[in-house]
N, C-alpha and C positions, 0 to 999 in steps of 0.2 A: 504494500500500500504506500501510497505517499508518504514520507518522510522531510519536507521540506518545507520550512515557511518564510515569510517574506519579515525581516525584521524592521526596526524600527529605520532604519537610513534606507530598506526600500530594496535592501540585497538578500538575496534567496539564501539560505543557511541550514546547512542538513542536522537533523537531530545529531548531538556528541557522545548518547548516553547510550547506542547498541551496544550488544556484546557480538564477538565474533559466532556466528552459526554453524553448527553442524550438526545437522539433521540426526545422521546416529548415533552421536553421545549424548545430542537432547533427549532421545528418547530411552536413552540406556539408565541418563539419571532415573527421569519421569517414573520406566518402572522399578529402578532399586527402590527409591522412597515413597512408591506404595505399597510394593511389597514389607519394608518395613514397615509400615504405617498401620494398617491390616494385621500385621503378626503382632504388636502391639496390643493393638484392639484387641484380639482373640485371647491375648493373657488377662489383660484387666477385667475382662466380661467373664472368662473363663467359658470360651467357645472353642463349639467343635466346627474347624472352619469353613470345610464342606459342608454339613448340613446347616450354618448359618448361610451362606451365599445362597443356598438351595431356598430359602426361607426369605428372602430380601424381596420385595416386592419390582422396586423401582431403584436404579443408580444413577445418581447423576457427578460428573467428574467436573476436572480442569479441564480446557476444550481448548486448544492451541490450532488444531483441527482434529477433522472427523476420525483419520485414523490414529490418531494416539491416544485415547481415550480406549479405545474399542481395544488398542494393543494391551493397555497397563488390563484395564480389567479381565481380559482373556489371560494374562501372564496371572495375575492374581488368584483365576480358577483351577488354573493347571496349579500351584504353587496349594493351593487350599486341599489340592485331591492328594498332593507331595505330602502334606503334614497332615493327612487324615486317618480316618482308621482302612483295615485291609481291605475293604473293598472300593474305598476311595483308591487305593492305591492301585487295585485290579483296573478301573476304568481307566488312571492314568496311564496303564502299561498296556492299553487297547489302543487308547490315541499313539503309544510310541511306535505299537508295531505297525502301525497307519503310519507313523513318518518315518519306518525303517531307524528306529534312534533304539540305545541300550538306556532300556529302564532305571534301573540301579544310577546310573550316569547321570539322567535327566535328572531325578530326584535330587540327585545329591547337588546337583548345579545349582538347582533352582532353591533349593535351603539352606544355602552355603552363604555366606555374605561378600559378596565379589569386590574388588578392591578397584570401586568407578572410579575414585578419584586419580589414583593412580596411572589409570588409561591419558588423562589429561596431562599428567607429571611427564611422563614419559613418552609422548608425541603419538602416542598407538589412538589417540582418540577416533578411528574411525574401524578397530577392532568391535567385535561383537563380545558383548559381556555374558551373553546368554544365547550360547551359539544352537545348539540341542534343543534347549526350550522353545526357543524363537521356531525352531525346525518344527517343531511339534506342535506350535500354535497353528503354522501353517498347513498343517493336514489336519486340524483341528477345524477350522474355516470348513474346511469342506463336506464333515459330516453333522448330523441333525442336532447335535449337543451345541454345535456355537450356536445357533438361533435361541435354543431354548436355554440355555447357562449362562451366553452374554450378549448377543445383540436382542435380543426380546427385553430385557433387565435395562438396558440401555435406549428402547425405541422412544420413552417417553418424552416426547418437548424436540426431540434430533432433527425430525424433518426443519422446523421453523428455524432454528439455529445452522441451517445449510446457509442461511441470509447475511449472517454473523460471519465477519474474519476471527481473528486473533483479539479477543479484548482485553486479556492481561488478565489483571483481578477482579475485572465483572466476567471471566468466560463462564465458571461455576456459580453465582448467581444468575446470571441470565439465563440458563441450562438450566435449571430450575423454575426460575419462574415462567419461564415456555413451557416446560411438563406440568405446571399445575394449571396455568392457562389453560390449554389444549385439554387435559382430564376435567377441568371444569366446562369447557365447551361441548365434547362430548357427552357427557352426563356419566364419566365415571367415577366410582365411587371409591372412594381414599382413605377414607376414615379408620384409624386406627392400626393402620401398614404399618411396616417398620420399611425405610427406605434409608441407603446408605449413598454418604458425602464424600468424596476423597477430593483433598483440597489439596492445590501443590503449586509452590514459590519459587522462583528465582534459584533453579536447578537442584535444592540443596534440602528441602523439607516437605513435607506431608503430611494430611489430616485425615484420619478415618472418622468420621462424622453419624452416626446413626441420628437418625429422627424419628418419630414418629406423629402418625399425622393426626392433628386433634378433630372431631367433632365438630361440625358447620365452617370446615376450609375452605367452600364452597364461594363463602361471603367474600373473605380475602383474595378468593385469587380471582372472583370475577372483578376486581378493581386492577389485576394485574393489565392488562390490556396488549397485551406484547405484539399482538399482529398491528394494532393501528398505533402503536408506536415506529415500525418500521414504514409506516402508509409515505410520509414524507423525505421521501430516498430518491435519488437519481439510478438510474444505469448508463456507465459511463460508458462513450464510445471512446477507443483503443486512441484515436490523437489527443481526446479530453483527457484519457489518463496519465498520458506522457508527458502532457503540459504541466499537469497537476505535479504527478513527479521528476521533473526538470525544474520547473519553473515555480511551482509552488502558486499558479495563477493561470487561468485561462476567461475568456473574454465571454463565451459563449454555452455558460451553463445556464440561466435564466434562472440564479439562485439566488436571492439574495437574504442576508440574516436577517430573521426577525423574530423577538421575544426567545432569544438564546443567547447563549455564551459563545464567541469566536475566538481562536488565538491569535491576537496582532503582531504579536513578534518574539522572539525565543533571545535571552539573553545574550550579549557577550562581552560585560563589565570583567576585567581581572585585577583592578585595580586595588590595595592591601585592606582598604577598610570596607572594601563590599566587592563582594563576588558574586554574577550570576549567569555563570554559563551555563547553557543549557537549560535556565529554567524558562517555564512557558509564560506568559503573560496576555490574561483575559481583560475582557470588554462585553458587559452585556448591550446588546442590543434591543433597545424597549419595541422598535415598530420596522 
């Protein structure tokens, strides 16, 4: 998406505050700290971890996109059948010989606590931390268990949230409040579920979150309103984009602010008694 705004002298200035990306060590963290997050949970409750997932109604994650959400909690189920009793452990040794992987192996990968940070240390950051497992979720996908173990636990609110990019730390409230939108527009009934939260920061932490839904949510979420909050959107065409991301300005979207918040210009004071690079600076607009 855009990264670029026009600051206060009128010159285009890219955000200073990215980190460097890399697709498979972001996702390598994502699932180590849920996985530990989850095995946490499962001591303090004193749960059996497979048949709590079996028992969860609804999940809703961190949503950076569609597949890395669907990745941690499918890694999470395999990881729950790893530390379950034996005939959890028989299922998981069904999906291995579906990905051609040694059981004993997989298990022991996936309950081991793999040393992420270290892939960073030591420039391997594009190494798989969870070579076997990962093998295994992907013959996983293919038979009737991913539907009904993790993409069905995760369909809640998903479609609306295709509209949504990356939002940081509204991705898992907003994924939320699309699933109880959408259950309250359909007329499905919620009351008194146990639905589980995995909430997760800035590569390094996670929350395993349990809820449970109280009696008349009905009220609250039809105030949610999540689809006519997206009603006021453009779809951009590909030279609008480019402008936008170049330029930080194009002539020809027919938008102009009104009764919101805009950012006028992004810091770049370094001077010893105030410094503010990189920070954002709004402007409400009344009409």
């Amino acid at each position: 998406k855009p990264i670029a705004y026009r600051n206060g002298t009128g010159q285009i200035e890219a955000c200073r505050d990215i980190p460097v990306f890399n697709g498979k060590y972001s996702t390598s963290c994502y699932v180590d700290e849920v996985l530990r997050a989850v095995e946490q949970m499962y001591t303090r409750r004193e749960l059996a971890p497979a048949a709590y997932l079996r028992s969860v109604s609804h999940v809703f994650m961190h949503r950076p996109f569609r597949r890395m959400p669907e990745t941690g909690w499918g890694m999470a189920w395999l990881h729950a059948l790893a530390s379950g009793a034996a005939a959890d452990k028989a299922l998981l040794a069904e999906y291995c010989q579906a990905a051609e992987v040694n059981a004993d192996e997989m298990m022991h990968e996936i309950t081991s606590l793999p040393d992420v940070a270290g892939l960073a240390t030591s420039g391997s950051i594009d190494d798989d931390v969870f070579p076997l497992s990962n093998k295994v979720l992907r013959a996983l996908r293919k038979l009737p268990d991913f539907k009904s173990c993790v993409s069905d636990k995760m369909s809640l609110g998903a479609e609306p949230m295709m509209d949504l990019g990356n939002i940081y730390s509204g991705a898992l409230p907003a994924w939320l409040a699309a699933g109880f939108a959408e259950a309250a527009e359909r007329g499905e009934d919620l009351g008194n579920q146990e639905m589980l939260l995995l909430a997760y920061g800035s590569g390094d932490a996670a929350e395993a979150i349990p809820l449970k839904v109280v009696p008349g949510w009905e009220a609250a979420a039809a105030k949610i309103q999540f689809a006519q909050a997206l009603e006021n959107t453009i779809d951009l065409t590909e030279p609008q984009y480019l402008a936008l991301r170049d330029r930080a300005d194009t002539d020809d979207l027919g938008f102009p602010a009104s009764n919101e918040c805009i950012v006028t210009h992004v810091g770049h004071s370094k001077d010893a008694g105030f410094q503010d690079v990189g920070i954002e600076y709004y402007r409400y607009v009344s009409s």
